[in-house]
Residue, then its C-alpha position, 0 to 999 in steps of 0.5 A: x511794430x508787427x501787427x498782435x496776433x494770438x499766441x500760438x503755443x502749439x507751434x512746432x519747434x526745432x532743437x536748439x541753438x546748442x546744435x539744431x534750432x528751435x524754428x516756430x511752424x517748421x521742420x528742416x527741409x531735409x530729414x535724411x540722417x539721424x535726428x537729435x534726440x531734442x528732435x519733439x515736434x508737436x503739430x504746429x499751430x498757426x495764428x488764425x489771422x494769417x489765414x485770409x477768407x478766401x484766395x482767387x486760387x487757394x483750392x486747385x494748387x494747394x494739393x500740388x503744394x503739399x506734395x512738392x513740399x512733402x517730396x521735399x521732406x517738409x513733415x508738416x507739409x499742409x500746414x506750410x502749404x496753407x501759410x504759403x498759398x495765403x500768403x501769395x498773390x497770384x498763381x507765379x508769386x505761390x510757384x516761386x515761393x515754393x520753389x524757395x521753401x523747397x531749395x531749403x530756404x527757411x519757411x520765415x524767410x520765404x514768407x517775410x515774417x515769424x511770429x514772436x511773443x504774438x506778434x507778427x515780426x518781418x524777417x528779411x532773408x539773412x537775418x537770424x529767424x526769431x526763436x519761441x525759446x528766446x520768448x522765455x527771456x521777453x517775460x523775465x525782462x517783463x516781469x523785473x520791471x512792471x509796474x515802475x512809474x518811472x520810464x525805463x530804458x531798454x537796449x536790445x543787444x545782437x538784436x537780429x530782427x528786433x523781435x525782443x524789442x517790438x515784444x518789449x514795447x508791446x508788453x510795457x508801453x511808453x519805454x524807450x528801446x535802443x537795438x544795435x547788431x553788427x550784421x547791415x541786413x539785420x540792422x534795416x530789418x531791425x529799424x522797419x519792425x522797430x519804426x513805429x515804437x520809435x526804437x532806435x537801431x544801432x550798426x555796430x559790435x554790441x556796446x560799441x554804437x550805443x549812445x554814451x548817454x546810455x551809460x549808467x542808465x539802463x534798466x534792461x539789457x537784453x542780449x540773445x547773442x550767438x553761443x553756439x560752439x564753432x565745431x558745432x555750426x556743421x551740426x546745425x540744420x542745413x536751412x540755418x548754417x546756410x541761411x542765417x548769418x554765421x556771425x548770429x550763430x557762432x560763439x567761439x570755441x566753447x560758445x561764450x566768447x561773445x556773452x562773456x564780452x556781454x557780461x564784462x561790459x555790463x556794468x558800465x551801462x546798467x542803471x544801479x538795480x538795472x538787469x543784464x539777461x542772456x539767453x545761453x544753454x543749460x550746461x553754459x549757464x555756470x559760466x555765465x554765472x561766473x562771468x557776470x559775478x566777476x563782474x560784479x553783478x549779482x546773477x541768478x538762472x531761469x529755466x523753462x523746461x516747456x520752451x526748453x530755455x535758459x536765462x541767466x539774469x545779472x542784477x547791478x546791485x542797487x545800493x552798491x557803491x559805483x567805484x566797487x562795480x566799475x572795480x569788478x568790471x575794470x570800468x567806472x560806470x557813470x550814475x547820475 
């Protein structure tokens, strides 16, 4: 599990998965063109453990730092080049790095890690870099099930880093997390963060690599599937369309085809009372909605204006009879 630090509210964030990203502590390299009116940063604020005491040769690059990244376009350039300059071990290792961050390479990439919900999560390049709006959907999981005294089951689905599962260990200690991705380099990157909470990580298309013994028995499932418009992918940041992969970001035509499979096969793995919850855009939400009632969950919608997220929440209803959701679904969910 990645090292707790503190929360780092302040931190700068970058339009959306709806058509630009909202990145922790960075802007796009570039910022030629116009920008999104979503486009609000805001100083970022670093977590004061990632800055060590003292480097050999922190004081005379550091300058130099700054203004290569700020020729670069990088808005916040002294706070990167400090993250940077503590983060390198020598004189060569700083010149590479930034000489990464300045090519567009994402500053989590080139660093190794974002922090997520507190914690410090790696992020290998080419894995999907964790979002502060994604935290939003952390806490609404937390708070359907804190407090049960019995175990519960989580899985983590299209989990990238597995940034919601490590938050979802540290916020309800003693669960069981199971996270599975289709994309290999997210997958190891997903098994490293997950190692110590004895989650286990799954190569495959969403529910296909689960175990069957899940099905039925699931408390939380969590989904931050792609549901960006593939008409949209051009529009998105340069640093993200060339550097995370497409299959994290793409959704189909309006966005939704992967959530809508979500929704439809939700049931047959949640737990009676057990909750489904996707993170989508505001203006998708609706759908979602009717996706998840046809399949005979029971949905509600969260939103965070400050955080600029949107959840929807499917439920199982509890009591209902198994034949009746399996009928919604065209499954049977087994119990028991």
């Amino acid at each position: 599990m990645g090292a707790l630090l503190p929360r780092s509210r302040g931190s700068l964030e970058v339009g959306d998965r709806e058509g630009a990203l909202r990145h922790p502590e960075r802007l796009p390299v570039s910022t030629s063109g116009p920008s999104p009116s979503f486009l609000s940063p805001s100083r970022p604020s670093f977590p004061s453990s990632s800055r060590p005491s003292s480097s050999p040769f922190s004081s005379l690059p550091r300058s130099v730092v700054v203004t290569r990244l700020r020729a670069a376009g990088c808005v916040f350039a002294e706070d990167e080049a400090r993250l940077l300059v503590n983060a390198a071990r020598t004189p060569g290792e700083l010149a590479a790095m930034v000489r990464r961050r300045v090519a567009g390479l994402p500053l989590e990439h080139v660093l190794g890690w974002a922090e997520f919900h507190g914690l410090r999560i790696a992020v290998d390049p080419g894995v999907f870099v964790p979002r502060r709006r994604t935290e939003f959907l952390v806490d609404q999981a937390v708070e359907r099930v804190a407090g049960r005294s019995r175990p519960v089951t989580v899985v983590d689905l299209c989990c990238g880093s597995g940034a919601m599962g490590v938050a979802l260990v540290a916020a309800l200690p003693g669960i069981e997390v199971h996270a599975a991705d289709i994309e290999p380099a997210a997958v190891r990157c997903a098994r490293r963060n997950l190692a110590s909470a004895g989650g286990q990580v799954y190569d495959g298309d969403l529910y296909e690599p689960l175990p069957a013994v899940l099905r039925g028995h699931v408390d939380l499932l969590a989904a931050n599937a792609p549901y960006v418009p593939t008409d949209a992918i051009e529009l998105m940041p340069p640093e993200a369309r060339e550097h995370e992969p497409r299959v994290a970001l793409d959704g189909g035509a309006d966005g939704l085809d992967v959530l809508r499979r979500v929704a439809a096969e939700a049931p047959r793995w949640l737990a009676p009372g057990g909750h489904l919850l996707v993170e989508t855009g505001e203006r998708q939400a609706a759908s979602i909605v009717e996706a998840s009632a046809q399949a005979g969950l029971i949905p509600t919608v969260a939103s965070s204006a400050d955080l600029n997220a949107t959840v929807v929440i499917a439920t199982r209803p509890a009591a209902a009879p198994v034949s009746a959701v399996g009928a919604a679904a065209g499954q049977l969910p087994p119990v028991g």
